[in-house]
Steps between C-alpha positions, in 0.01 A plus 500: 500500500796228478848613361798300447789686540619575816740790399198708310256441806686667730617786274098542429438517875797728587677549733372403860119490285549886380320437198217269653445773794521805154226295331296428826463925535392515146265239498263428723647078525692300750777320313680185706771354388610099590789365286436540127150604588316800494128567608354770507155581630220784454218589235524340171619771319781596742618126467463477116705853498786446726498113380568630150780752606653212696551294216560776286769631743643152513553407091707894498720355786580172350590715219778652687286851518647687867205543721516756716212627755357808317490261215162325674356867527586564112334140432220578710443798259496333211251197511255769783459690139505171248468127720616383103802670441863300500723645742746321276477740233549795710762392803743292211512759273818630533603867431843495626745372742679772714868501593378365857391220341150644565226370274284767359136425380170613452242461856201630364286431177571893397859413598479209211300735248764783564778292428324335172446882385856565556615186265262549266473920420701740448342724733345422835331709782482374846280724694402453873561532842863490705642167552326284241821427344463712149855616512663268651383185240571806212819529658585075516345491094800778418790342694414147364481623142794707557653220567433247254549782230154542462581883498825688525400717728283625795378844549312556826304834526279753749360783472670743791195632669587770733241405782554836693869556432660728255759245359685833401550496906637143542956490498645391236451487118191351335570150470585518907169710524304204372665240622260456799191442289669214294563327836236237454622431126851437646394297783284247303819453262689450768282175672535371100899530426785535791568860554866458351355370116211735504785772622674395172260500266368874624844597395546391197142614425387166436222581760416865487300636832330884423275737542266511263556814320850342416278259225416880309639454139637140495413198298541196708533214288552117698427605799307370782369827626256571831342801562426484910254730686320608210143610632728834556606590161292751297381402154743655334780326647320152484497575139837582472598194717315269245650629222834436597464141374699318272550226300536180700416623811205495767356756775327414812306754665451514808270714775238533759185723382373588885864612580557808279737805555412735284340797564151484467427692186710251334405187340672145560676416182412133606163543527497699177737234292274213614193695373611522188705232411312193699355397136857527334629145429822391561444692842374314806350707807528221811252592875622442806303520816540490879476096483849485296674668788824279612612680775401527838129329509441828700565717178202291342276641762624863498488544145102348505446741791608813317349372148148460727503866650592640122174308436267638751680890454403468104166341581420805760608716253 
């Protein structure tokens, strides 16, 4: 493969090769590099495959799109499960830019579906494992129509699951008692605004942070409201949670099915809520699986692990 701009090359090779040496471990090629010029070597299909992400790679750079090294991983992904699809349409779509100047978009295919849901319903469930990004791209969808006026409000929600602690125990009054479990809902507004803004705007109530039997008896009209950690609320509170909607507003939940709290006589409301409302329209259910994981690539590999000995447990049983 030729290319004629010098600049783009060398941010597609990375730094000191990085992303050549990435690609070489995922594909069985040997990629050389002379000038302009890239060749790379191996079975046809590895070369037609890594040719195509090349180029592919290359147009989203010359776009101005900020490739970083996880990004080859993510792009891997994608075209290992479709060799057709346009990275363009996934890495350019952009859901928000965070106070660090940090652009936030979709790396996966569910990633792009998820945030399609999200623009188009008025309800949206994103169910699957830790660290496929279902919060954190509900979270960027809120602050960015927060911001343009979309909504005039955010309302971010969990259900406080006691996990072997009697919260009853715990110092301090109840909104101190649950602060801990909204941790993760603070810190993922906290990567999208500067903590002195978001401070603000929790204040003045413009952005509301609670446990989720705070939602009992309101009517929240134009908000932007996300419901986090649901696989551990009980039917009755999912119902209650989903009722809570207003005009001009829009919920995203939110939750991990294999990660449950509850006790085990009790029933997800998640799991209940998507069995009987996956045929409602205007509501969109959205899959993620261990192959939308951006963090760690290790994560990827402990999450198939586990999902593989759930497998063999239920198929012994």
């Amino acid at each position: 493969m030729e290319f004629t701009d010098n600049a783009v090359i060398q941010a597609l090779l990375g730094e000191q090769g990085g992303n050549v040496k990435r690609l070489e471990k995922l594909e069985d090629v040997s990629i050389h590099t002379r000038g302009n010029v890239v060749t790379v070597t191996g079975g046809p299909r590895e070369v037609d495959f890594v040719c195509n992400l090349f180029g592919q790679l290359y147009r989203l750079l010359e776009k101005g799109y900020p490739l970083y090294a996880a990004d080859i991983d993510y792009a891997h992904r994608i075209l290992s499960g479709n060799a057709g699809m346009d990275l363009e349409n996934i890495f350019l779509d952009t859901v928000f830019i965070s106070s660090k100047k940090k652009i936030i978009t979709p790396k996966s295919i569910a990633q792009k579906q998820y945030i399609d849901a999200i623009r188009k319903r008025d309800i949206v469930f994103g169910i699957g494992p830790a660290g496929t990004g279902k919060t954190y791209l509900a979270m960027a969808m809120a602050v960015s129509d927060l911001l343009s006026k979309k909504v005039s409000r955010i309302v971010l929600t969990r259900p406080a699951v006691e996990a072997g602690e009697k919260l009853g125990f715990l110092p301090g009054d109840l909104v101190e008692k649950v602060n801990p479990y909204l941790r993760p809902v603070y810190d993922a507004l906290y990567d999208m605004m500067d903590f002195e803004r978001a401070g603000a705007l929790i204040e003045k109530g413009t952005i509301e942070v609670a446990p989720l039997a705070f939602m009992r008896g309101r009517t929240l009209n134009d908000s932007f409201i996300i419901l986090d950690e649901a696989q551990n609320t009980t039917p009755e509170q999912m119902k209650m949670f989903l009722t809570r909607l207003g005009y001009d507003s829009k919920a995203v939940v939110t939750g991990d099915i294999t990660q449950t709290d509850l006790p085990p006589n009790r029933q997800s409301g998640l799991i209940h809520a998507e069995s009987i409302l996956r045929k409602t329209k205007g509501i969109a259910f959205v899959h993620f699986s261990d192959i939308d994981v951006v963090r760690h690539p290790l994560v990827q590999e402990i999450i198939r692990a586990y999902n593989n000995l759930d497998s063999a447990g239920a198929d012994k049983g």
